[in-house]
C-alpha positions in Angstrom: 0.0 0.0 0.0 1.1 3.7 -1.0 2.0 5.6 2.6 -0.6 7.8 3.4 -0.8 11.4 3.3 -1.7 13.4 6.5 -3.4 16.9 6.1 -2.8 18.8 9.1 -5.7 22.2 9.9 -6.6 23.8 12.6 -10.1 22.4 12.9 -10.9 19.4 10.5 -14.6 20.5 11.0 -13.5 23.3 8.2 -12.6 20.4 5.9 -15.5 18.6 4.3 -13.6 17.4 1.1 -13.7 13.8 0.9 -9.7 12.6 0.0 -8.5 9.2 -0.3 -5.4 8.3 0.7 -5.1 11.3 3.3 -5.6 11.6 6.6 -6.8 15.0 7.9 -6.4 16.0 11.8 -5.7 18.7 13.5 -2.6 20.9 14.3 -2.5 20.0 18.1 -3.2 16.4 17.7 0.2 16.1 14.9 1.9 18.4 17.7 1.2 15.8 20.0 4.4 13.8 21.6 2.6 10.5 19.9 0.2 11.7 17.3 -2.9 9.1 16.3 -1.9 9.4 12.8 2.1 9.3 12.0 2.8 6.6 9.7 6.2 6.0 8.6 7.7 8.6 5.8 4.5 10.5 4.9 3.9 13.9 3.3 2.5 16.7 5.5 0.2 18.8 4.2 0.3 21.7 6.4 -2.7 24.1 6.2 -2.7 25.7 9.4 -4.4 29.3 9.9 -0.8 31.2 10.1 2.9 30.2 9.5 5.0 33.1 11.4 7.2 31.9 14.3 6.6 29.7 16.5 3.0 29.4 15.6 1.4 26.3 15.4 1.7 26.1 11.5 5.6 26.4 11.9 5.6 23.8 14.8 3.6 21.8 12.1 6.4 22.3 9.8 9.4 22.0 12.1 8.7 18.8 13.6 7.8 16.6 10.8 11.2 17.6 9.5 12.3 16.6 12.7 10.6 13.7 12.5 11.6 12.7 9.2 8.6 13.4 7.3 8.1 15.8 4.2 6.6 19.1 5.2 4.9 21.0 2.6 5.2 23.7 3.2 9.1 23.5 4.6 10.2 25.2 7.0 12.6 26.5 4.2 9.8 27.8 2.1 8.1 29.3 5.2 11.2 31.2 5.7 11.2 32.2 2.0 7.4 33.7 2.3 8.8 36.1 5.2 11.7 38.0 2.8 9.9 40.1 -0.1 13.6 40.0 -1.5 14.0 36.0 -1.8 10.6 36.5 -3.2 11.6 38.9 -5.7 15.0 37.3 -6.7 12.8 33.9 -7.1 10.3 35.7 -9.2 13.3 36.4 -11.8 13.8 33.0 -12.3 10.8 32.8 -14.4 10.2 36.6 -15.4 9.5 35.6 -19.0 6.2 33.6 -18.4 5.2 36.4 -15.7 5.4 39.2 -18.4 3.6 36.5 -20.7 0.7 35.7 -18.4 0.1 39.0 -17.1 0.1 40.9 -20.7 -3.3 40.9 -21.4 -4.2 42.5 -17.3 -5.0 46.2 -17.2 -4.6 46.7 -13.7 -1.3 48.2 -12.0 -1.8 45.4 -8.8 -2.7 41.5 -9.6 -3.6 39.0 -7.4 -3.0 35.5 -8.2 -4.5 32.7 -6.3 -3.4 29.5 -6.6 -4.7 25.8 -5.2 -2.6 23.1 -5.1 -0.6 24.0 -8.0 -3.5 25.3 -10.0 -5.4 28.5 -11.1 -8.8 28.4 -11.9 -7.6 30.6 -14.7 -7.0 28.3 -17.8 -4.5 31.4 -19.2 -2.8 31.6 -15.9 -2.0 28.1 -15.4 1.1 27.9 -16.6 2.5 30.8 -14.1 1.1 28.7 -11.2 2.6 25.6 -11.8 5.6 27.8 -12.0 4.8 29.5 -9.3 3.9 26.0 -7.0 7.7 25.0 -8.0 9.5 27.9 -6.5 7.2 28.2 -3.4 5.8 24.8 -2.6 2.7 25.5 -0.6 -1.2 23.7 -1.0 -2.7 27.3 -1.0 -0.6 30.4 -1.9 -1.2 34.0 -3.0 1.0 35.7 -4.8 0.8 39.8 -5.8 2.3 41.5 -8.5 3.0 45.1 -9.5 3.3 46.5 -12.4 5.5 49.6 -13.4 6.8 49.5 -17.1 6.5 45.6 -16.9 5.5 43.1 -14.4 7.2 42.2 -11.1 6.8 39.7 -8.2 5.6 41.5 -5.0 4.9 39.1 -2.4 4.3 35.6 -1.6 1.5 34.7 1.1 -0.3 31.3 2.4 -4.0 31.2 2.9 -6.2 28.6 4.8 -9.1 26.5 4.1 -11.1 29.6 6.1 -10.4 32.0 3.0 -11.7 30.0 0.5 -14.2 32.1 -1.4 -17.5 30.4 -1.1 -18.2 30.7 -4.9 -15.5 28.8 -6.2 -15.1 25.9 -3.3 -16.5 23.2 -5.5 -14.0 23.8 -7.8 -11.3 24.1 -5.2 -12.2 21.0 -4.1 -11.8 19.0 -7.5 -9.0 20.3 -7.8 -8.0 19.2 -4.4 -9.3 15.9 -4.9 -7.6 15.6 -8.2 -3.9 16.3 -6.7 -4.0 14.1 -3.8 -5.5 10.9 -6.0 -2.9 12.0 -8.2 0.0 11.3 -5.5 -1.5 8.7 -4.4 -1.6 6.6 -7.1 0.7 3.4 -6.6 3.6 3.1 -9.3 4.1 -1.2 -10.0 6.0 -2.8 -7.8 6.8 0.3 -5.6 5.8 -1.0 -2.6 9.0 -3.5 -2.7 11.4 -0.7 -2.4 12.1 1.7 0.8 13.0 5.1 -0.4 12.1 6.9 -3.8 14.8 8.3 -6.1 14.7 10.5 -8.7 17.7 10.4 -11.7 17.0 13.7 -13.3 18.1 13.9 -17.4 18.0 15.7 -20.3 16.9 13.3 -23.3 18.2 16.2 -25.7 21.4 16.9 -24.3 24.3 16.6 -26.8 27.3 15.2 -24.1 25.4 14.4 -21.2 27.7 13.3 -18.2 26.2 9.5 -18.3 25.3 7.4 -21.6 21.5 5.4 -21.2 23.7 2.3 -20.5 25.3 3.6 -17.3 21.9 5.0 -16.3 20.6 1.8 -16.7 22.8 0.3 -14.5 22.9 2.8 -11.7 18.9 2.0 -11.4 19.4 -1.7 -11.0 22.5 -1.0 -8.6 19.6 1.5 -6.8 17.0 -1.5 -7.2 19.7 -3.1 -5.4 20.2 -1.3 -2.7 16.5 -0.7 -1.9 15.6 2.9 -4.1 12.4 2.6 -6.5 14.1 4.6 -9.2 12.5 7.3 -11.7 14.0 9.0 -14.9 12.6 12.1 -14.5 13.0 15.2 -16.7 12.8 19.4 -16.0 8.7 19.3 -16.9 8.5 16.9 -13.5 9.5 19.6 -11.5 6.3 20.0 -9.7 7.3 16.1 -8.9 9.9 16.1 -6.6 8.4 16.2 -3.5 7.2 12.5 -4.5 10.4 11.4 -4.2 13.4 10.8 -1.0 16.4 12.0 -3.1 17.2 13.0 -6.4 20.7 12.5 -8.6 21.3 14.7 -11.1 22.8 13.7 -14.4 22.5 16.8 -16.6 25.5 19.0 -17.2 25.1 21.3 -13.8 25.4 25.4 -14.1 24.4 27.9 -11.9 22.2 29.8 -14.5 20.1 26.6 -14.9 17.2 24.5 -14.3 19.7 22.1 -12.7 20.7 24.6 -10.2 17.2 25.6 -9.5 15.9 22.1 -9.0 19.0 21.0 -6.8 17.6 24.3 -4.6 14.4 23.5 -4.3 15.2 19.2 -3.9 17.2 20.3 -0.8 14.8 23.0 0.5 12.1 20.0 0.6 14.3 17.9 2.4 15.6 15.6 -0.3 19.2 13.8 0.0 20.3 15.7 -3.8 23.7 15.3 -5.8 25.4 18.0 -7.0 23.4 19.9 -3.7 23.1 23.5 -4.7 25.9 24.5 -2.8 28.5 22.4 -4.4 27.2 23.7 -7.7 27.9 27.0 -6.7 31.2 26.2 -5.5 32.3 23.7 -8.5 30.6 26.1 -11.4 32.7 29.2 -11.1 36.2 28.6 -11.7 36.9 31.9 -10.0 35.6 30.7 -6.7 37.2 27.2 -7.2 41.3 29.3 -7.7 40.4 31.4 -4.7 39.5 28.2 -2.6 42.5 26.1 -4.2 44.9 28.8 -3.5 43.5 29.5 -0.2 43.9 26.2 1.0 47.6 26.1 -0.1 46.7 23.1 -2.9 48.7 23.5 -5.7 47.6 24.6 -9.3 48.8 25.8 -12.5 50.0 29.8 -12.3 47.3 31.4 -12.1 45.9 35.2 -12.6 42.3 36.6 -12.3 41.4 39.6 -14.5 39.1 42.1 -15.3 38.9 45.3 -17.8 41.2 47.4 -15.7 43.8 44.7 -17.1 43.5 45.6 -20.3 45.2 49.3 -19.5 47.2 48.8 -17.5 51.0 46.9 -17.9 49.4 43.3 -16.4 49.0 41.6 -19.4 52.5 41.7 -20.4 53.6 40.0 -17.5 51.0 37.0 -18.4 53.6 34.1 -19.6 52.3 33.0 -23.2 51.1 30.5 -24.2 48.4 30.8 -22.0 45.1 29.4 -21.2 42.0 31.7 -20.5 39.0 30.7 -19.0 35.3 32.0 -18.2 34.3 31.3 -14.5 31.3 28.7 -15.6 32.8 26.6 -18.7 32.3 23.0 -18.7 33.5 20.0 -20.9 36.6 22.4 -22.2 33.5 25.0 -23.7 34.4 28.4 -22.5 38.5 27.8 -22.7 40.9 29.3 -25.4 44.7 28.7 -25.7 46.8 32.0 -26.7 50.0 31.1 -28.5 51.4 35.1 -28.9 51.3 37.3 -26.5 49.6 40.5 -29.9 46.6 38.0 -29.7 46.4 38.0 -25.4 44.5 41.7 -25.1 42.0 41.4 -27.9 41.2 37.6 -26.6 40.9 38.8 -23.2 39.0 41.4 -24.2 36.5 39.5 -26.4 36.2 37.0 -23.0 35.2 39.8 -20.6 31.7 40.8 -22.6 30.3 37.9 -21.3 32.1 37.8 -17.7 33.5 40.9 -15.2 36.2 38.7 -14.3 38.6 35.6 -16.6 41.2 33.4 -15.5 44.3 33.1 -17.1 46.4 30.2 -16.4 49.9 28.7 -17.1 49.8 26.7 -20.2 50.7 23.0 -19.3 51.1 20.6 -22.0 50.7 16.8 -21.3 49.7 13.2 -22.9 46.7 13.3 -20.5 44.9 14.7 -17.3 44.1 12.7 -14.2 40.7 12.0 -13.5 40.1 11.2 -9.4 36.4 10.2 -8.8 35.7 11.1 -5.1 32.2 10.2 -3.2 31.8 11.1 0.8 35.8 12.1 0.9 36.9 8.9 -0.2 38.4 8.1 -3.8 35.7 6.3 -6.3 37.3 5.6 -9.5 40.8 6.6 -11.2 41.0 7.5 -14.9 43.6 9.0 -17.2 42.0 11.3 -19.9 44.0 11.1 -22.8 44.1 14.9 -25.3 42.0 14.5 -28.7 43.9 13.2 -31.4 45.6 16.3 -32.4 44.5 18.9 -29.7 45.8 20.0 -26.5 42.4 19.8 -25.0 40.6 16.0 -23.6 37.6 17.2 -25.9 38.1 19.1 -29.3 34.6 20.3 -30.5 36.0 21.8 -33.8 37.1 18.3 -34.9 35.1 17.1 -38.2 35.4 13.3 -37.5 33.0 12.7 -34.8 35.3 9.9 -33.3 38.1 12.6 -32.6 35.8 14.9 -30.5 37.3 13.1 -27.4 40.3 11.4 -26.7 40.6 8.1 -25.3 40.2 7.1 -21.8 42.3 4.5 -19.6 40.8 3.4 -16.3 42.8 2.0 -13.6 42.4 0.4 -9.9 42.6 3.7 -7.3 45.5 1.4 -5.3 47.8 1.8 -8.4 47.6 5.4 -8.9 50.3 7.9 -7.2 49.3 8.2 -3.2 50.1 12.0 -3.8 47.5 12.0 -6.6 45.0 10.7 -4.7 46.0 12.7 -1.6 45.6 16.1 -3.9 42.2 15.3 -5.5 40.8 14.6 -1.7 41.9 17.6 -0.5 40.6 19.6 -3.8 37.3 17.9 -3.4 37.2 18.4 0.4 36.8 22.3 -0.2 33.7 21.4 -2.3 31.6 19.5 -0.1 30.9 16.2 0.5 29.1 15.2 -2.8 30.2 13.5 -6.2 33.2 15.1 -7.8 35.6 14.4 -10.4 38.8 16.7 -9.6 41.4 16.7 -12.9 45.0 17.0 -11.8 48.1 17.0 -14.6 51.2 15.1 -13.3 54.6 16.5 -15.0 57.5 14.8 -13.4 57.2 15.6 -9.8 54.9 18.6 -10.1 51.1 17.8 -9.2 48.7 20.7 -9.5 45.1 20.6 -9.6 43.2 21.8 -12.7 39.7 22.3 -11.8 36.9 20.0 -9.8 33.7 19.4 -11.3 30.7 18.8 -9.0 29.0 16.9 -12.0 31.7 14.1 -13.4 30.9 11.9 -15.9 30.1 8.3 -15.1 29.9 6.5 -18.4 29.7 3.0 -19.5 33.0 1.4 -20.5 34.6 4.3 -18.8 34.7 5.1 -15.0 32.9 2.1 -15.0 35.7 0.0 -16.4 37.3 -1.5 -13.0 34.7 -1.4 -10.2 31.4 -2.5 -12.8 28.4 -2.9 -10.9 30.3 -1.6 -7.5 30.7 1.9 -8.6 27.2 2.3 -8.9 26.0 0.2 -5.7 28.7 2.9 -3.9 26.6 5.6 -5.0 23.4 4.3 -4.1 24.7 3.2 -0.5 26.2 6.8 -0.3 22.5 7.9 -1.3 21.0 5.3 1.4 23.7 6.3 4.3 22.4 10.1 3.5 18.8 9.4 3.7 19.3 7.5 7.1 21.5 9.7 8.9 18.5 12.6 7.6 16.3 10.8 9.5 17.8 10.0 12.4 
């Protein structure tokens, strides 16, 4: 049997909707030190009368974290309802189908009720299920003001005791229509303890794992006790089905994977890459400052901005060099200057897209080191050989699709240089405690760290190579060993 859903009001006498599948008391009885109704891992609905602090709707919210349960809304998003700002910096996120949804309103003010993730405006629909993903909340209300174009003002909970009296029968399908939604068993689930969600992007050109390796990090999951779920960016409104989620779709900051890595974790998902490590990993001007911080070795390296280009810096810039914008990935975003005539107009062309560039010391070598390292510890080992031709692993100019990449050489972690490994834990250390894949180049005796990614490949054939099966178990236990710790 699915768990069951508990709605929790202030007075279930206000709630006449008939819901299968949920369990409706009040906010004192869930508040209780042994509520009547606490099954396992359930979701809490939490429609309580008023959310400020250390109210009964935030006790609501605070303890089922506590108690290991999914709160809806969290006590994250409750936080996130009390600051105009965070609602305002949210509301950017998806400004273009505000202005689209709003055009047609006359008004200066707007306000937009929305029910479970619904309007009962077919034309505004879109904007709520938008809306539902940013603040997850059964009922919300959200204002907007209007100057020479539309802005977010302010997003506000309401209860079941401001439900206009004309529209409750509608309220209610729709009600009725989200919860048998959720509820509806998936085959086979009930085998399996926790839910996780392996988020992709069926249209992504190099995606960081192939349909094989995906395949066999769900039976590895299967394994391990995870009902796994290939879920895409238009199952956003999803996630709070689900225990964890594991992104594998190229991570950036100014991306759907960053914003649905936020809002996993603010729902109290177990996610990898976790927001902050793709914050950390994605800017390659916080990942120098940490490296060189932290006395871990790395090519030379220089940070500029315009100011550079008038005054005497470049020309102490040792060429060839390589320059960098903070948020390349998969060697995009990374050009190699051979004379030191073409350094100021390639710096210069870099810096309309960025305030700030690295430039680093050129380092030529048959291949970069690949150190896989989960929970601190070292996962796989990999030498990535240049394409054939290129100083770069990937070359995206090349014609013959088989020389896009260069070839690959997996080997046991055991054989690889201690002071390798020792480097890429360190590097990865300053990251978090996630999945990353730290490069290093080894020239004689001189280590130095390149960059670490917060979202490394995993592909069949490849990283795969030596531990099979076991590299993917390791990742699900590491997923398992989150969840359980989470929950005390």
């Amino acid at each position: 049997m699915p768990h069951r859903d508990l709605l929790v009001v202030n007075n279930p006498a206000n709630w006449n909707i008939p819901l299968e599948a949920v369990d409706i008391i009040s906010a004192r009885e869930y508040l209780a030190p042994k509520p009547k109704a606490n099954p396992a891992h359930p979701r809490v609905f939490n429609l309580c009368r008023a959310y400020g602090y250390q109210t009964l709707g935030y006790y609501v919210s605070l303890l089922a974290e506590a108690r290991g349960q999914r709160a809806i809304p969290s006590v994250a998003t409750l936080r996130d309802f009390r600051s105009p700002e965070i609602a305002r910096s949210l509301g950017q996120e998806i400004d273009e189908i505000i202005q689209a949804s709003l055009k047609s309103v006359t008004s200066m003010e707007f306000s937009l009720p929305i029910y479970f993730g619904e309007s009962l405006n077919p034309s505004h629909q879109k904007l709520a299920a938008q809306l539902y993903r940013l603040f997850p909340a059964p009922l919300l209300r959200v204002q907007f003001h209007r100057d020479t174009r539309w802005h977010l003002k302010v997003v506000t909970p309401f209860t079941v005791s401001n439900l206009p009296e004309s529209e409750r029968e509608q309220i209610c399908a729709i009600a009725v229509r989200y919860f048998r939604k959720r509820s509806t068993p998936r085959p086979h689930k009930q085998r399996f303890l926790y839910d996780l969600a392996v988020l992709v992007d069926a249209g992504e050109a190099s995606p960081p794992s192939d349909p094989i390796a995906l395949e066999r990090f769900a039976k590895a999951a299967r394994e391990i006790g995870f009902f796994v779920e290939i879920i895409g960016k238009q199952d956003a409104d999803r996630l709070t089905e689900f225990d964890a989620l594991f992104i594998r779709q190229t991570t950036a900051v100014e991306h759907i994977t960053y914003r649905l890595s936020r809002l996993a974790h603010a729902e109290g998902l177990i996610v990898i890459d976790d927001p902050w490590s793709i914050l950390r990993s994605a800017n390659k001007i916080y990942l120098a400052e940490s490296l060189a911080r932290a006395g871990i070795a790395t090519p030379k390296t220089d940070i500029l901005t315009r100011e550079d280009l008038q005054n005497d810096r470049l020309t102490r810039i040792p060429v060839p060099t390589v320059l960098k914008v903070p948020d390349g990935a998969f060697s995009r975003g990374v050009v190699k200057v051979e004379h030191r005539e073409q350094l100021a107009d390639a710096v210069r062309a870099m810096l309309k897209d960025s305030e700030l560039i690295i430039a680093q010391e050129y380092m030529p070598s048959e291949y970069d080191w690949r150190i896989g390292i989960l929970d601190h510890q070292p996962l796989y080992a990999c030498k990535y050989y240049m394409a054939e031709g290129h100083w770069q692993i990937y070359n995206w100019t090349a014609k013959n699709p088989k020389k896009v990449v260069g070839k690959s050489e997996t080997m046991h972690v055991e054989l690889v240089p201690p002071a390798v490994i020792d480097l890429a834990k360190r590097a990865a250390r300053l990251m978090g405690d996630g999945l990353y894949g730290v490069d290093i180049k080894q020239l004689g005796d001189r280590i130095v760290v390149i960059e670490v990614n917060d979202n490394p490949s995993i592909e069949s054939g490849v990283e795969d190579a030596v531990l099979g099966m076991e590299l993917y178990r390791r990742i699900a236990r590491s997923f398992r060993r989150r969840i359980e710790v989470a929950r005390g």
